[in-house]
N, CA, C and O of each residue as an XYZ file, in Angstrom:
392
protein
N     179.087      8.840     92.037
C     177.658      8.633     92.129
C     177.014      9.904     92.685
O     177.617     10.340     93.665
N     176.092     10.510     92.361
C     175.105     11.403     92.304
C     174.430     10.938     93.671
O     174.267      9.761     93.994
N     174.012     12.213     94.525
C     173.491     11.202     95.776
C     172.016     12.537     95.943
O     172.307     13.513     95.252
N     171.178     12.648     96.381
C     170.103     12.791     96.802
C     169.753     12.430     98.270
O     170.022     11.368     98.832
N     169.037     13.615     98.845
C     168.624     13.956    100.088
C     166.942     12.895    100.154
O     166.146     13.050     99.227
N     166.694     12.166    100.998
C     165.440     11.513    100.653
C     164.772     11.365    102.209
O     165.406     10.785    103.090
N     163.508     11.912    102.445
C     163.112     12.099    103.594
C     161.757     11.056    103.527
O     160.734     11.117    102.844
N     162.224     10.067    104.553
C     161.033      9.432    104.856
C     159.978      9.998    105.720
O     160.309     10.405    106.833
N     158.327     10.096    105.209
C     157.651     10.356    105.517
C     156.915      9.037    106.380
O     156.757      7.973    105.780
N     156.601      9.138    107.417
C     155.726      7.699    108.303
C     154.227      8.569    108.660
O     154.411      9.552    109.378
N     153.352      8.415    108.406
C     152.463      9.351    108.994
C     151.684      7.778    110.133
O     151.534      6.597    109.818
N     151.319      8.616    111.631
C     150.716      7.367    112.642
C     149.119      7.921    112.706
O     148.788      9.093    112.884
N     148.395      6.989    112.552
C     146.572      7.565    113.123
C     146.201      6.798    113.762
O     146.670      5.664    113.865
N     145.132      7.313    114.424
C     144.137      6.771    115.040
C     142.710      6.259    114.352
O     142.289      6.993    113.458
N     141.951      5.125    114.658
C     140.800      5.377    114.481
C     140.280      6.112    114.844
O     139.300      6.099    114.099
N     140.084      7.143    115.749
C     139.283      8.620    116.132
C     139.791      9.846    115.349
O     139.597     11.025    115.646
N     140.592      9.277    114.118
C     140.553     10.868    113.390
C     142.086     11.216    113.786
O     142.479     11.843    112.802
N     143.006     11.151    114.578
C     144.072     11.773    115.339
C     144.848     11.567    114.853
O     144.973     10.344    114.780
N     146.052     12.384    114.096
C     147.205     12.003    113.598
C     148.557     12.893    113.374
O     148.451     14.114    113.494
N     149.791     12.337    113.061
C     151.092     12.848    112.915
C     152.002     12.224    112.489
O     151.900     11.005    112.358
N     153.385     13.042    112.085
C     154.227     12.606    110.996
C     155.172     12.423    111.886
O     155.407     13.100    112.887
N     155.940     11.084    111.326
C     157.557     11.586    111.846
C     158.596     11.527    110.646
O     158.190     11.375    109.494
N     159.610     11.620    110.868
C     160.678     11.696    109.724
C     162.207     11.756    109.748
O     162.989     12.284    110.539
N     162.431     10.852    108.321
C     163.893     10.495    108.743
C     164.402     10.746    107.604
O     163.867     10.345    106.571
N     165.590     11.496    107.614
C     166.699     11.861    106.297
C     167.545     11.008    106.092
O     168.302     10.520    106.931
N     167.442     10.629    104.327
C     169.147      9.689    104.472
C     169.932     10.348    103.172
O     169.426     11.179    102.417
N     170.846      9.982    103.098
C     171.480     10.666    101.203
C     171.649      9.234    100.993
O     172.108      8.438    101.812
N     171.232      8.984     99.815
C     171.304      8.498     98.799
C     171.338      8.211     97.416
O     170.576      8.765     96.623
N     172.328      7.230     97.029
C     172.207      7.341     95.249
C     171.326      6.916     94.703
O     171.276      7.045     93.480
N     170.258      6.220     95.437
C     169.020      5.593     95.013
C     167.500      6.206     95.281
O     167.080      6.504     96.399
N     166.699      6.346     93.946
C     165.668      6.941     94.048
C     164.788      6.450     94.691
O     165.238      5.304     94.674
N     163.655      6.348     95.400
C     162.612      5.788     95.874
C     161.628      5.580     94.618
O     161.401      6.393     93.721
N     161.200      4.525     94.750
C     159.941      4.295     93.926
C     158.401      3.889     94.856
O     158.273      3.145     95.828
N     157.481      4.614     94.196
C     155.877      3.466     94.414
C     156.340      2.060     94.710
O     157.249      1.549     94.055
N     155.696      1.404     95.735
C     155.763     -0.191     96.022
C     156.886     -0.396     96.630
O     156.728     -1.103     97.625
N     158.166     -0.008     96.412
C     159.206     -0.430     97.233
C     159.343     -0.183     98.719
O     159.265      0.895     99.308
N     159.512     -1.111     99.097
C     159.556     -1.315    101.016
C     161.010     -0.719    101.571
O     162.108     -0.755    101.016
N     160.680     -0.227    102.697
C     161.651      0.090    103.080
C     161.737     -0.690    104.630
O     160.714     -1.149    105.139
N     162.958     -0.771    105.247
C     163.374     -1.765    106.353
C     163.943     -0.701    107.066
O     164.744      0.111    106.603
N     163.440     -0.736    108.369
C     163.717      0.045    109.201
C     163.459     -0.889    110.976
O     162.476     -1.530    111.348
N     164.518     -0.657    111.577
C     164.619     -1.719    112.856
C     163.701     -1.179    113.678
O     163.189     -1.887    114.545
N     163.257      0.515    113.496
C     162.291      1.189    114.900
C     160.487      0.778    114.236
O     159.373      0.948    114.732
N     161.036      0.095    112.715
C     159.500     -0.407    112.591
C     158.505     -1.616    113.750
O     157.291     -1.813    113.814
N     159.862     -2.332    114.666
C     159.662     -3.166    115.344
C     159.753     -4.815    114.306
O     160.560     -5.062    113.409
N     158.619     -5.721    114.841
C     158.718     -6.766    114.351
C     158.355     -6.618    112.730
O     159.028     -7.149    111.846
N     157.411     -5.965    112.544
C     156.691     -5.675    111.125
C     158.024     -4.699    110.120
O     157.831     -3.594    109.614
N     158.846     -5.207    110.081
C     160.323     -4.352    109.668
C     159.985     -3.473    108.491
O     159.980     -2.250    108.632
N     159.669     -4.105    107.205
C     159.455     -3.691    106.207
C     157.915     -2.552    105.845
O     156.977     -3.349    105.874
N     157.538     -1.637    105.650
C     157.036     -0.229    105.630
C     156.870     -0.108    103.575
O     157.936     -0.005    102.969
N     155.825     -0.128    102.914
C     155.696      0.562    101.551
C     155.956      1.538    101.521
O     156.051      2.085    102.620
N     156.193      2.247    100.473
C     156.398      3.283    100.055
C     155.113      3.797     98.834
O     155.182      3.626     97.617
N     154.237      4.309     99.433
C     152.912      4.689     98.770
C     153.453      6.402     97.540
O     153.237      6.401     96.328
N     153.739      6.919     97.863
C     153.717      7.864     97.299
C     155.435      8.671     97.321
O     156.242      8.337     98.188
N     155.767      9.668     96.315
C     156.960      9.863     96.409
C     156.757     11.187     95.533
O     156.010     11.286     94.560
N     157.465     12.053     96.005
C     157.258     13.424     95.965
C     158.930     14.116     95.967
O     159.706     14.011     96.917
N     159.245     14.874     94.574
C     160.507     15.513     94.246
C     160.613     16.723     94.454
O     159.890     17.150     93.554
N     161.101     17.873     95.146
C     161.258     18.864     95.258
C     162.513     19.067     94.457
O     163.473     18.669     95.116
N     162.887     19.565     93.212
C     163.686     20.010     92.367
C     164.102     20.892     92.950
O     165.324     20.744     92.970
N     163.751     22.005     93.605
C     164.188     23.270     93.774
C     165.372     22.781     95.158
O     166.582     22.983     95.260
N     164.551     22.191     95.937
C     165.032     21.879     97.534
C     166.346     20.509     97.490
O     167.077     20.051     98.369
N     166.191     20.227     96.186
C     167.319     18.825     95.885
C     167.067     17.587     96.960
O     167.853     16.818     97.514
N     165.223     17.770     97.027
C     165.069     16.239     97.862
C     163.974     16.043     97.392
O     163.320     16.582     96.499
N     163.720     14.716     98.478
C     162.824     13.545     97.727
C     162.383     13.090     98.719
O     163.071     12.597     99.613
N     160.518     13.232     98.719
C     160.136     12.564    100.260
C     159.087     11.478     99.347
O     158.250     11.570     98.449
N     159.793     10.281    100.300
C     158.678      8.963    100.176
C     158.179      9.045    101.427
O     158.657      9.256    102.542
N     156.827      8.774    100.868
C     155.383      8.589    101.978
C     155.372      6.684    102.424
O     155.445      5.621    101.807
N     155.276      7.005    103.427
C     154.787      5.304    103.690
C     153.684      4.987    104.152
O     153.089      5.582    105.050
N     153.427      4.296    103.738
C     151.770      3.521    104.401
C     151.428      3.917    105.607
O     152.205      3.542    106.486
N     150.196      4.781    106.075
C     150.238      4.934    107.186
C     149.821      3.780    108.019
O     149.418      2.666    107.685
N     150.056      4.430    109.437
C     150.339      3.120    110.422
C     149.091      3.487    111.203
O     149.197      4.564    111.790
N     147.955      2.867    111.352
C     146.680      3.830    111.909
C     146.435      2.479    113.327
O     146.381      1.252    113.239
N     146.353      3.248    114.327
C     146.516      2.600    115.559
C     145.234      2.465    116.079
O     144.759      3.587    116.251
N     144.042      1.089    116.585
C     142.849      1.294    116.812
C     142.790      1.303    118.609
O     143.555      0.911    119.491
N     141.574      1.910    118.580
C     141.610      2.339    119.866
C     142.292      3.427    120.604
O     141.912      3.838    121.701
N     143.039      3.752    120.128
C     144.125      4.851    120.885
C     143.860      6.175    120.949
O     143.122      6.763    120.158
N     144.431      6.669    121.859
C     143.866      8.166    122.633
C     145.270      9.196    122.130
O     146.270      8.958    121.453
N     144.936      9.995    122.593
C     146.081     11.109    122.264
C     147.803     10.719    122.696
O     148.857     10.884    122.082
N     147.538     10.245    123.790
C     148.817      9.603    124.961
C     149.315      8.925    124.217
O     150.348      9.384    123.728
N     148.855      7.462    123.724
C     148.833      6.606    122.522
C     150.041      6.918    121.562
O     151.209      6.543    121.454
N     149.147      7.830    120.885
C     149.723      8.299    119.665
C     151.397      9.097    119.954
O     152.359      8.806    119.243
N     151.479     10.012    120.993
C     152.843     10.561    121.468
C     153.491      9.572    121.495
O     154.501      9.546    120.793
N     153.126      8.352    122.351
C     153.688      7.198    122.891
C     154.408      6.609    121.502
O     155.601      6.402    121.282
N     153.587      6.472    120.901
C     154.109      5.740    119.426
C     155.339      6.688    118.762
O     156.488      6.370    118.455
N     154.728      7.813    118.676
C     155.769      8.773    117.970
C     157.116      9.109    118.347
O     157.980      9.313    117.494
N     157.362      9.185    119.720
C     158.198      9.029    120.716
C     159.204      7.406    120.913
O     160.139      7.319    121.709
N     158.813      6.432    120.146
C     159.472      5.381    119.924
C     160.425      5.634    118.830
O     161.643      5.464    118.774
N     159.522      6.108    117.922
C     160.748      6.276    116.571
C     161.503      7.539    116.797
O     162.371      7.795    115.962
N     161.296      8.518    117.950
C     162.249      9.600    118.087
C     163.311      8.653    119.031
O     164.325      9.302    119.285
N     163.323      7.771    119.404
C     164.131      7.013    119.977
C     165.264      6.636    119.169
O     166.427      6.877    119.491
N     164.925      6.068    118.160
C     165.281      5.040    117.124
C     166.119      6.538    115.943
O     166.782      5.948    115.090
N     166.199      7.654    115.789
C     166.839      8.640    115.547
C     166.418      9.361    114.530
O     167.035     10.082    113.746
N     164.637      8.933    114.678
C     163.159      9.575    113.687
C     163.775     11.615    114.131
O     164.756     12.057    114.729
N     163.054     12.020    113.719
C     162.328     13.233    114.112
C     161.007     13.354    113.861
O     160.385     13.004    112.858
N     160.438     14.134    115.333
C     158.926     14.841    115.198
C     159.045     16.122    115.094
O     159.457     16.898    115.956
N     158.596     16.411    113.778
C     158.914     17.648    113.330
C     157.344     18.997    114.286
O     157.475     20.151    114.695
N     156.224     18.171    114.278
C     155.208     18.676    115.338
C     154.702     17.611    116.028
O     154.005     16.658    115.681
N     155.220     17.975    117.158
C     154.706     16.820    118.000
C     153.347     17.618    118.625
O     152.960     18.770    118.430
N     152.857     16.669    119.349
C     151.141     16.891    119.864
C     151.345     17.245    121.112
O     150.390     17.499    121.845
C-alpha cells in the first residue's frame, strides 16, 4: 500500500478577529476527502472535526486537510494560547504560537 504524509490543519478564532493553527502529521494509505470527519480524542467531547478543504502538495508528497474552524466567543488572547496549548498536549504542534 502506497502511504502519504497528511497534515491536519485545525485553525482556533476568536470572535475579536484573533487566530491560529495547530497541526498534526499522520502517514497514511488513505486520502482525505471534503465532508469527511475526522476523530480525534484532544477534540474533547465534540470528537468528530470536518474536513472543509484539502490541499495536495505533489512536489512535497503531502496532503493537508483543513478542518472547520473552531472560533471561540468571548475570548482574549490568553484564551486562545490556552486552547492551543491543549492540543499541544494531546501531541498537536504549534507551528506559531502567539
Amino acid at each position: 500500500m502506497t502511504t502519504i504524509d497528511v497534515i491536519i490543519v485545525q485553525t482556533i478564532a476568536t470572535t475579536s478577529g484573533l487566530s491560529t493553527q495547530v497541526v498534526r502529521a499522520y502517514e497514511t494509505g488513505m486520502m482525505p476527502q471534503v465532508g469527511h470527519k475526522v476523530r480525534e480524542r484532544s477534540f474533547g467531547d465534540d470528537r468528530d472535526r470536518v474536513i472543509e478543504d484539502v490541499v495536495i502538495d505533489y512536489e512535497a508528497e503531502e496532503c493537508y486537510a483543513y478542518l472547520a474552524t473552531v472560533t471561540l466567543d468571548d475570548a482574549e488572547k490568553e484564551d486562545l494560547r490556552d486552547y492551543a496549548k491543549e492540543y499541544v498536549r494531546h501531541g498537536w504542534e504549534w507551528p506559531r504560537p502567539l
